[in-house]
C-alpha positions as CSV (number, residue, x, y, z in Angstrom):
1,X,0.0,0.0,0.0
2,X,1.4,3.3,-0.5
3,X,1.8,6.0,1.9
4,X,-0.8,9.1,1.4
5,X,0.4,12.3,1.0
6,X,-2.2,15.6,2.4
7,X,-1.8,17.9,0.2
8,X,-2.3,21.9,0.9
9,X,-5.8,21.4,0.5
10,X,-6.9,18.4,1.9
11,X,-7.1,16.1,-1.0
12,X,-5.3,12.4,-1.1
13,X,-2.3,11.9,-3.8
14,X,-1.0,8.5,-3.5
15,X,3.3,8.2,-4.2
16,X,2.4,6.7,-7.7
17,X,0.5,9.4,-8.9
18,X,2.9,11.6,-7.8
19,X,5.2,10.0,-9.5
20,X,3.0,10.4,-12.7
21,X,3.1,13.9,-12.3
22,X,6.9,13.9,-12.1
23,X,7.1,11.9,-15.4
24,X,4.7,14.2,-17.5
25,X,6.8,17.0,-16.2
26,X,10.2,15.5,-17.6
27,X,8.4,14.4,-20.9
28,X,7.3,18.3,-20.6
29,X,10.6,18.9,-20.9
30,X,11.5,18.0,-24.0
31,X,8.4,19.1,-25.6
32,X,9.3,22.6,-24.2
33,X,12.7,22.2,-25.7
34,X,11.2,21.0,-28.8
35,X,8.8,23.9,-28.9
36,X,10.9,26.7,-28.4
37,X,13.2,25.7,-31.3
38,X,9.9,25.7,-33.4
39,X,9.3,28.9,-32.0
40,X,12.4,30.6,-32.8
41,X,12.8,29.3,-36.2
42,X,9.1,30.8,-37.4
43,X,10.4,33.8,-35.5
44,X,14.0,34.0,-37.9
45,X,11.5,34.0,-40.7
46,X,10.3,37.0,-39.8
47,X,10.9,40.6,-38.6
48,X,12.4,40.7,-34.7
49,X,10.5,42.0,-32.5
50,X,11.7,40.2,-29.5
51,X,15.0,39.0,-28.7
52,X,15.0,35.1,-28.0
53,X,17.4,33.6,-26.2
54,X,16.9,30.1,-24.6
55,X,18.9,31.8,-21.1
56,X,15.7,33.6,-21.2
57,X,13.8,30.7,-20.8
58,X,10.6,30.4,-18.2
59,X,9.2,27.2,-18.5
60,X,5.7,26.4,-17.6
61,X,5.3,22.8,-18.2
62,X,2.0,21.6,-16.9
63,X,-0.7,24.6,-17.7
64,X,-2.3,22.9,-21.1
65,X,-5.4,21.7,-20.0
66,X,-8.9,21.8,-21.1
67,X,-9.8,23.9,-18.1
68,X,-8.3,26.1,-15.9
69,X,-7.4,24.8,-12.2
70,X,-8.4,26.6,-9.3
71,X,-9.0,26.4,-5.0
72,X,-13.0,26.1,-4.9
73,X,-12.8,26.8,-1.6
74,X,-11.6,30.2,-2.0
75,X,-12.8,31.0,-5.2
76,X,-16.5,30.2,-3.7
77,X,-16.0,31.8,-0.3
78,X,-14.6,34.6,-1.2
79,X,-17.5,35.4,-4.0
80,X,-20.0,34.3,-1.4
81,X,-18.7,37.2,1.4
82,X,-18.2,39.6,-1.5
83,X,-22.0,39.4,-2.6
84,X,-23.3,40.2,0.8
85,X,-21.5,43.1,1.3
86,X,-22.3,44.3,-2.0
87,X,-25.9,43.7,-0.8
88,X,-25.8,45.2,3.0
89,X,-23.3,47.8,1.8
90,X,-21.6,48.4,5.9
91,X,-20.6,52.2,6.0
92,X,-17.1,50.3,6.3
93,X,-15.8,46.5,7.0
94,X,-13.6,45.0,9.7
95,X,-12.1,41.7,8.2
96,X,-9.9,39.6,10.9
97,X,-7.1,37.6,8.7
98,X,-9.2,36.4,6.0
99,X,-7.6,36.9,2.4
100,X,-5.8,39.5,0.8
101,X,-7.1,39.2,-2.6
102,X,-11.0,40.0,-0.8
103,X,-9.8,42.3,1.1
104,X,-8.2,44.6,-2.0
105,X,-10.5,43.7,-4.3
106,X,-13.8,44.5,-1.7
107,X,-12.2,47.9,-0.6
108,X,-13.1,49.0,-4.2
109,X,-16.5,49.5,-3.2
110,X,-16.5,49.3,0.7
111,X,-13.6,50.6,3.0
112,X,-12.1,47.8,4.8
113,X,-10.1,47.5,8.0
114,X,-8.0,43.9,7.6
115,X,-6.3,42.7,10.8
116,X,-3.7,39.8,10.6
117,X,-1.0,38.5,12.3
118,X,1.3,39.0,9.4
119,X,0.3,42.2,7.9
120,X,1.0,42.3,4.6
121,X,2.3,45.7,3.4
122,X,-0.1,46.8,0.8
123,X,-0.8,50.4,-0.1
124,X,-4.3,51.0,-1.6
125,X,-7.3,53.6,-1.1
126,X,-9.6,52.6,1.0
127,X,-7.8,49.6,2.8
128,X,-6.1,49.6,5.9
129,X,-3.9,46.9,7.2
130,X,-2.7,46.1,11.0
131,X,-1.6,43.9,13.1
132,X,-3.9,42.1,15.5
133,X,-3.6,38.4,17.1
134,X,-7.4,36.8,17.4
135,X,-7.6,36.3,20.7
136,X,-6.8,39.5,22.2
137,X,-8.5,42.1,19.8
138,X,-8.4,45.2,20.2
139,X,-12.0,46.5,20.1
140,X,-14.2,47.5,22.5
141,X,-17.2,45.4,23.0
142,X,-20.1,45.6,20.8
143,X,-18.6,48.2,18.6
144,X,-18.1,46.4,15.1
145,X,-21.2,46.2,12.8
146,X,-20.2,44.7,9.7
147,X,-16.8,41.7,10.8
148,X,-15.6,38.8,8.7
149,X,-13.0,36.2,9.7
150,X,-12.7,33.8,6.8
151,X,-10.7,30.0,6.8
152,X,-8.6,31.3,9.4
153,X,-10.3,30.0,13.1
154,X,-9.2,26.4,12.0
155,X,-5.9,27.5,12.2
156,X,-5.5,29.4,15.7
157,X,-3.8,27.6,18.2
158,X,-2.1,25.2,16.1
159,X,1.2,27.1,15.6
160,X,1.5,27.1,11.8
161,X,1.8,31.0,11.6
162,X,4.1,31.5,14.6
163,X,1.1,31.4,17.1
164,X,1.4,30.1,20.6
165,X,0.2,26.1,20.6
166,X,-3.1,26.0,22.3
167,X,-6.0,23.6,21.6
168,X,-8.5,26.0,22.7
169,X,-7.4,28.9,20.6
170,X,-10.1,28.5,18.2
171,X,-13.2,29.2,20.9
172,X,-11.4,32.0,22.6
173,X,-10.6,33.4,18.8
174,X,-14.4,33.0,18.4
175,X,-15.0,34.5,22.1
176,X,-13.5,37.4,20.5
177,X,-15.2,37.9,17.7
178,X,-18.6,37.6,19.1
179,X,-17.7,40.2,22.0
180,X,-16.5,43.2,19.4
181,X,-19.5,42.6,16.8
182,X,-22.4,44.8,17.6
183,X,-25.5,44.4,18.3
184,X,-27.9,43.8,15.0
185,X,-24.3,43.0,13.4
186,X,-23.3,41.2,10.5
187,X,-20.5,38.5,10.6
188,X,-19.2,36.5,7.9
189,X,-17.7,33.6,9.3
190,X,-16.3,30.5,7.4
191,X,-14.2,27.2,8.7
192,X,-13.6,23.8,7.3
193,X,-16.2,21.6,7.4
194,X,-16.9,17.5,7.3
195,X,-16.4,14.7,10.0
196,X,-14.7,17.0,13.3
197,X,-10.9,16.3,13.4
198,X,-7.8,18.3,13.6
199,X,-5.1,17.8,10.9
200,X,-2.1,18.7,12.9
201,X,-0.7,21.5,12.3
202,X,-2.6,22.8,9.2
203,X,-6.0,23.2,10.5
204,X,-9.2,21.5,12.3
205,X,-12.6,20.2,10.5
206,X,-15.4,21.2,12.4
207,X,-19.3,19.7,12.2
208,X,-22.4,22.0,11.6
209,X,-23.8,21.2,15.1
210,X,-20.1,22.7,16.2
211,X,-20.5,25.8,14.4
212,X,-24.1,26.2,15.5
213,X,-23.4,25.4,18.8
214,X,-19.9,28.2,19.5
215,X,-22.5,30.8,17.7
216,X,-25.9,30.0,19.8
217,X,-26.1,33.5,21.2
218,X,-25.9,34.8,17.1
219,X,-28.5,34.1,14.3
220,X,-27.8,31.9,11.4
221,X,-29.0,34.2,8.5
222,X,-27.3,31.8,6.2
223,X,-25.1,28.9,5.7
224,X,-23.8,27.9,2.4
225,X,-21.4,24.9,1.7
226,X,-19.1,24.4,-0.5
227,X,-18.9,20.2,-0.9
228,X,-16.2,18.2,-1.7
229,X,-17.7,17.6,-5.2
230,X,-17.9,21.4,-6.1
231,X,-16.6,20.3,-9.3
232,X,-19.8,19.4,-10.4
233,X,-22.1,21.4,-7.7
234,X,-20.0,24.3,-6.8
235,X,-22.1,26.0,-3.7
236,X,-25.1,24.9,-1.8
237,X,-26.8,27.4,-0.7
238,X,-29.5,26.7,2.3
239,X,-27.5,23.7,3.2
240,X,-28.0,21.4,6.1
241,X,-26.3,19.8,8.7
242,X,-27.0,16.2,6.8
243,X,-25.2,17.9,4.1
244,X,-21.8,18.8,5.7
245,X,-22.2,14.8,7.4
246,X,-21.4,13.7,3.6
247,X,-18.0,16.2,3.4
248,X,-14.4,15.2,4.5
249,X,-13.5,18.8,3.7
250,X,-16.0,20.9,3.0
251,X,-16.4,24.6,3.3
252,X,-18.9,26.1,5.5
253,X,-19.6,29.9,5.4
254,X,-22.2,30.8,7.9
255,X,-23.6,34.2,8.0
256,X,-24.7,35.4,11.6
257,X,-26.4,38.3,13.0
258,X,-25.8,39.0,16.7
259,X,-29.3,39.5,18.4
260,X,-30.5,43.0,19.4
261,X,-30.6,46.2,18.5
């Protein structure tokens, strides 16, 4: 039997097919070789425009596919958080350590405040980036009305970003975010979902019932999952807690309000 091998995200590659991969790449090879003298001999038959030299070379062996590649879980997430913001349209948005490429690209049309615990240095209108570690936020209570913390909760605790080892640091980083979001606030909130397990030290997998549960004292607005399968459903919106029973490593993004006014 051969040994399985997690990859980034969460999907099973056995040694052989990784040792596939590694073949078509060297076979790659020599079609790129092959390829660039075809290129540069219909390029002497014509006028230079470019010098082509094969030092130059930058080879990108395995992009010719049928379709283009791509994370579903944050492709879908991220579109999911964007649309509801683009529908409740905050006055401005707190987002703790979710994704840069949301972040930027939201600020276009809402001003966002992202805290992480390795700021990135980005410079653009509308954004502002700080420093902040999840379980000691600095916000007073009840002040935040519009908060996202996106795929990062799984992670706190588990000292894969330099954070202190602590198997609770995922309910006292929720602890947090429930004590700074206001009243009649919005929060955007999305983990790993499937069968509950932690997959040391990349991240945990949490249940529905889990979820529900940590956010009792919030309302559930909406939950939408992205499955295992997205490749052929990508989102399922409404979704229930049989649904995320089928996943190994789903997405859930859950969309609370906190009760009162």
């Amino acid at each position: 039997m051969f040994d399985i091998i997690k990859t980034k995200f969460g999907k099973n590659k056995t040694i052989i097919e990784i040792y596939r991969r590694i073949k078509h790449h060297s076979i790659s090879e020599r079609q790129f070789r092959e390829e660039f003298n075809q290129f540069l001999a219909l390029s002497n038959s014509k006028e230079q425009r470019f010098l082509i030299r094969w030092s130059d070379r930058y080879p990108c062996l395995n992009e010719k596919t049928q379709f283009t590649d791509f994370d579903h879980h944050y492709i879908y997430h991220l579109a999911w958080a964007a649309r509801i913001l683009s529908r409740i349209r905050p006055e401005y948005h707190v987002d703790i350590s979710s994704s840069l490429h949301f972040c930027t690209i939201v600020s276009a049309f809402v001003p966002i405040k992202f805290y992480d615990y390795r700021p990135a240095e980005i410079v653009l209108p509308n954004l502002t980036i700080n420093h902040v570690d999840l379980i000691s936020l600095p916000f007073e209570d009840n002040s935040i009305k519009s908060l996202s913390c996106m795929h990062t909760v799984e992670h706190i605790g588990l000292g894969r970003y330099g954070d202190h080892l602590d198997p609770d640091g995922d309910i006292k980083a929720i602890s947090e975010l429930k004590r700074i979001l206001a009243p009649g606030g919005n929060l955007l909130f999305v983990v790993p979902v499937g069968k509950p397990r932690i997959m040391f030290n990349a991240h945990r997998i949490y249940s529905f019932n889990q979820v529900i549960t940590y956010f009792s004292d919030l309302d559930l607005i909406n939950f939408t999952l992205i499955p295992d399968d997205a490749v052929k459903k990508a989102v399922i919106n409404n979704a229930t807690s049989e649904d995320v029973e089928r996943q190994q490593y789903g997405c859930g993004c859950f969309w609370f309000v906190k009760r009162g006014k």
